[in-house]
Steps between C-alpha positions, in 0.01 A plus 500: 500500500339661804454750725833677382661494161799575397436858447416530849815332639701754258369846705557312834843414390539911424332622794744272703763621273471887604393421869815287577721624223738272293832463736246414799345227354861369364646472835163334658557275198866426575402443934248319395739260280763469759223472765438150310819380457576556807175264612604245238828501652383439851307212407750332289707528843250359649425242316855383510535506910212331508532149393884533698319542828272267498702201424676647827248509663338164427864376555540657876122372639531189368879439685361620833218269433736205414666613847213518718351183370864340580472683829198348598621150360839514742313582800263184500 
């Protein structure tokens, strides 16, 4: 199984247990849980601005390349 068993992971899980005590480690729990939501969250908002703005994008270079190609065209 390796270097540590599962009796080994049991007294690190106590020792942690009286160093940080219960509540402690339930509220870094609970940050930690809204700290990925949150990130989820961000990217989901991302993801949805994304494909918006580059259709915009693609739309406004190619009209002012349409318009300087039909600038060049009217002044020969």
């Amino acid at each position: 199984m390796g270097a540590w068993g599962i009796g080994h992971w049991i007294i690190v899980l106590v020792i942690v247990l009286l160093v940080f005590g219960t509540k402690r480690l339930g509220s870094v729990g609970k940050d930690l849980g809204d700290a990925v939501k949150g990130f989820k969250k961000g990217m989901a908002d991302d993801e949805d601005k994304q494909p918006g703005q580059l259709k915009d994008e693609t739309r406004n270079s190619s009209d002012s390349n349409t318009s300087a190609r039909n600038d060049e065209r009217n002044q020969r």
